[in-house]
N, C-alpha and C positions, 0 to 999 in steps of 0.2 A: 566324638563322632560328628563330622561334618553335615550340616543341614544339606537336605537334598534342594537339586533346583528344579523341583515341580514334584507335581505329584503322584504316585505309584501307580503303575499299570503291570499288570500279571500277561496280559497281552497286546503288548507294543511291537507295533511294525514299524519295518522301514525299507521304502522303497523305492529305486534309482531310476528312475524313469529319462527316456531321452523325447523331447517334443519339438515338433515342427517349431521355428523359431517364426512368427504370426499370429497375426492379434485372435484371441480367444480362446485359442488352445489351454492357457493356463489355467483361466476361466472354467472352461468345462470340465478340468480335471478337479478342481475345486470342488463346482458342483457335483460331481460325481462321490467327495467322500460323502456330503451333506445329506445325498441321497440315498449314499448303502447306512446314511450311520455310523460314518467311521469318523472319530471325534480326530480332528487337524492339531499337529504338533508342531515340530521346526520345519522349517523348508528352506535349504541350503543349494546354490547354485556350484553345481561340479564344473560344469564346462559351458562354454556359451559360443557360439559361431554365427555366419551371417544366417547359416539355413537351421542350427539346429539347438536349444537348452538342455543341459542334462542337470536334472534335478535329484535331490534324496531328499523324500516328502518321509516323515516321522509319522505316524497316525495311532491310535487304538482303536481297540476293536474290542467284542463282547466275549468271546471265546476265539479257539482255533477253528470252529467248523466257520464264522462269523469269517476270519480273516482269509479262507481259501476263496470265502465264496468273494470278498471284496480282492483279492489278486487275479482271479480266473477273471471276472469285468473286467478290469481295470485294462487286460492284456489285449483286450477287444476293445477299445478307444480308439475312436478314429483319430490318428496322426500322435498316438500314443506309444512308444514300447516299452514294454517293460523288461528294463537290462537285466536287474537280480532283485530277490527280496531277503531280507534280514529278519530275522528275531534277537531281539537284545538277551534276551533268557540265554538263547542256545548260543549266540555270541560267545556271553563269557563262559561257558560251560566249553566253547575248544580248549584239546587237549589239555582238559581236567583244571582243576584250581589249585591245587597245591603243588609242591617240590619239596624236593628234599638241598637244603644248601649247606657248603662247609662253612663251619665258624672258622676255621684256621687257615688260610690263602696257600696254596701249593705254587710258589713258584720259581725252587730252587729246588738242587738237587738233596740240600739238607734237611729242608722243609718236607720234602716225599718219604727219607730215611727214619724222620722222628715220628710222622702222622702213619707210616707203613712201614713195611719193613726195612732193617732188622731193628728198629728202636720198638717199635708196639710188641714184640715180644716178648720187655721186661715186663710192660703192661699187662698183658696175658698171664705172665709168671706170676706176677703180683697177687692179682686178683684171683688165681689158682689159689696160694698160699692161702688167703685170707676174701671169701667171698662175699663179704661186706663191702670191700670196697670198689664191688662194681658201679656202688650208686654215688661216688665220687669222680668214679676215673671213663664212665660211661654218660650215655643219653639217659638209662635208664631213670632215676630220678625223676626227671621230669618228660618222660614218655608215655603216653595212654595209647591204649590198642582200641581205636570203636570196634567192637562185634556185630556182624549180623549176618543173618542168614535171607536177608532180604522175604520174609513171611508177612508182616505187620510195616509195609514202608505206605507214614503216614497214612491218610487216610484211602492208601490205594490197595489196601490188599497184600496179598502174594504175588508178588513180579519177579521174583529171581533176586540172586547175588550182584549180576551186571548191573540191575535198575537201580541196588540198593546203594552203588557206589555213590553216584554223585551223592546222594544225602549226607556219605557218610564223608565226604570230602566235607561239603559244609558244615558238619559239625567239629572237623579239623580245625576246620579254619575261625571257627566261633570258639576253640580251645587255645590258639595261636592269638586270636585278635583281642580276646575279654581278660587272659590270663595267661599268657604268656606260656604256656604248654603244647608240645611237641605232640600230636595226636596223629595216629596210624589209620586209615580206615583198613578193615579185614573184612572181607565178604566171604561168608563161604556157602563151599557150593553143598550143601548137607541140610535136611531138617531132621537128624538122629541126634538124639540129644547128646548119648555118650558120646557119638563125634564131634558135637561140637564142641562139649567140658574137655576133653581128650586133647582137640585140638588147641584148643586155649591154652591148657596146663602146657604142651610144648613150648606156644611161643614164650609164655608168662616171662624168662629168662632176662628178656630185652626189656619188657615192658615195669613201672613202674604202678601200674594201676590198670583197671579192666572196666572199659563203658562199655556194656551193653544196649544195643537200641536196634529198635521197628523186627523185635522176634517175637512171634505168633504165642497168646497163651492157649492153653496153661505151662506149657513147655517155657517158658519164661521162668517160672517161677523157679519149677526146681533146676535149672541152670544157675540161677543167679544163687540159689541155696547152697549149691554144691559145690560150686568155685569158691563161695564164700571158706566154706570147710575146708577144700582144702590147696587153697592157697594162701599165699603167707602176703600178699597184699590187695590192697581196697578192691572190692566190686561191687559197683552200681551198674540198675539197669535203669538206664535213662531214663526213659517212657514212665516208670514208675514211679521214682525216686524224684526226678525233677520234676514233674509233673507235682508231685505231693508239696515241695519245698515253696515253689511259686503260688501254688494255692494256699497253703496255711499263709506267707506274707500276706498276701492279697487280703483273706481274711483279718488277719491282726489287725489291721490296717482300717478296714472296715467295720470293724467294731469298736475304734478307737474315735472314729467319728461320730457313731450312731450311742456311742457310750453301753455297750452291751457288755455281761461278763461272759467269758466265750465257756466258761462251766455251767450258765442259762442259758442258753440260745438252744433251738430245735433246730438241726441241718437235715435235711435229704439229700441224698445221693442216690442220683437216675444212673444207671449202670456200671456196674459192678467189675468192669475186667481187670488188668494190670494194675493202669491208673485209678479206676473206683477202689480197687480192692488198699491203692499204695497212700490214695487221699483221704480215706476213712481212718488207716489205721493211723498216721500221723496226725490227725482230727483227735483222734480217740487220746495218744499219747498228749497230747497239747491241753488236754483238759476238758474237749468234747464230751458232754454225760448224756447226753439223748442225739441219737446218730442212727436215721429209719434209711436202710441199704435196699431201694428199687430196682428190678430187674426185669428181662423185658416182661412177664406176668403180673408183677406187682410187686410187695414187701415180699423180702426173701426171709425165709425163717430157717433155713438148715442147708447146708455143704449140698447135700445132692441137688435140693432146687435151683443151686446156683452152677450148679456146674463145674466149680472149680475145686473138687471137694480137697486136697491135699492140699493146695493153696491157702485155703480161707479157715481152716479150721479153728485157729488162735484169732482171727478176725470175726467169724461168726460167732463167736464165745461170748462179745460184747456188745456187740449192736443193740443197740433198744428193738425192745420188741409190746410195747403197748398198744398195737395199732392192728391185731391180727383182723384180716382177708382185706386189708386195704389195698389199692391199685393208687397210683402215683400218684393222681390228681385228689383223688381222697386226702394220700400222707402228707400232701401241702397245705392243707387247711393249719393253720394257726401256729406254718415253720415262719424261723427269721432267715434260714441260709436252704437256698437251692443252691448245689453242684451238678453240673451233669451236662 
């Protein structure tokens, strides 16, 4: 991965500005970011005349409310106009980030014959014969479906299947770019669980694996349980699963410096949902022996307090529990590992 050339903005602008071509004009537009607060980036000359400069001034800004209110000034400058403004965000988000492309180039007539018909119908026949070798003579192998029903997209809530696309484009593409695997985003438009295991199991065909990610629990869980049952390849739910994988490294890691043994150490875990519930229990397997699971009341002692009572049952089975009617800030007195 190539080093960036500066450093990250979540909201960076960028704005074309055309200005009277006269001394100070550029000047005040200067002072003007200095003045709303809006930290100065590149500033690149578009066009220049005897009467007029057009500029694309870079800038950040603190939020979106932050940068309307530095666009609406900015449009009121005397001998200023303002042509157009960008976000680099929504930039690269035109017309989506991913594609689908052919490995095999179509540009003869026998080329069309072999990759389509009538050559792909021995293919077809083939794999009718003997359906094993779909994951030879197909994508499937190396295909993932992302699922979501857009309910839990990151930390915004329930937005829809539409909102949950792009996410799930970028985890396409973090499938494509880290490891070489062909990933689907699927959005659907459903929060019924049977439809969505329902749905799944349809596509499952094409696909060679099933990520789950940003679906609301406890509905999470027995999705991911159910597919698990009954289908005949991998399901992971992201949120949970990798969330748990990168915490346990992190840990190992951290105890290797501090020289701890991770079957001594006291962890807390401040809430309990998908992730609490998927980072305790790979804790637990890892060799974790004292693991106090906080929620929002305090230490949780049973399935109902926690709310996730189908989920957690084989989870709450093992949590330590020496600390009854403690509240969070109590159960941290004399831990080595805060989560949460």
């Amino acid at each position: 991965m190539l080093p960036d050339s500066g450093p990250y903005s979540n909201h960076r602008l960028t704005a074309r500005l055309e200005l009277k071509n006269k001394p100070g004009t550029f000047n005040r537009v200067t002072h003007f970011f200095s003045k709303e607060k809006a930290n100065l980036g590149a500033i690149d000359i578009v066009e220049a005349t005897r009467d007029k400069i057009v500029r694309d001034i870079t800038f950040d800004v603190l939020n979106e409310a932050h940068g309307k209110r530095v666009l609406q000034k900015l449009a009121k400058l005397r001998d200023v106009k303002l042509v157009q403004a960008s976000d680099r965000i929504f930039l690269l988000h035109l017309g989506g980030k991913i594609s689908v492309q052919s490995k095999t180039p179509i540009k003869t007539r026998t080329q069309l014959s072999m990759a389509y018909t009538p050559g792909v119908a021995r293919v077809s026949t083939a794999i009718g014969e003997d359906k094993s070798k779909v994951y030879n003579l197909t994508i499937k192998a190396n295909a993932i479906a992302v699922v979501s029903d857009g309910t839990a997209i990151l930390g915004l809530g329930d937005l829809g299947p539409e909102a949950a696309l792009p996410v799930m484009e970028g985890k396409a593409m973090l499938f494509k770019e880290f490891a070489g695997i062909d990933a689907w985003p699927i959005c659907l438009a459903t929060h019924d669980v049977n439809e969505i295991v329902n749905t799944v199991k349809y596509i499952a065909p094409v696909f060679g694996g099933i990520n789950l990610e940003d679906i609301s629990y406890p509905r999470c869980f027995e999705i991911e349980n159910r597919l698990k049952r009954e289908l005949d390849i991998p399901v992971m739910h992201d949120d949970q699963h990798g969330t748990a994988v990168v915490v346990l490294a992190a840990l190992k890691n951290a105890l290797k410096i501090v020289k701890k043994d991770i079957s001594k150490i006291q962890v807390v875990m401040s809430g309990i949902g998908a992730a609490g519930v998927a980072c305790s229990r790979i804790l637990l397997l890892a060799g974790v022996k004292h693991l106090v699971a906080c929620g929002r009341r305090g230490i949780v002692f049973s399935t109902e307090e926690s709310g996730l009572a189908a989920a957690k049952k084989d989870f709450m089975a093992h949590i330590h529990r020496d600390r009854p009617g403690k509240n969070l800030k109590e159960a941290l007195i004399g831990a080595d590992v805060f989560i949460g």
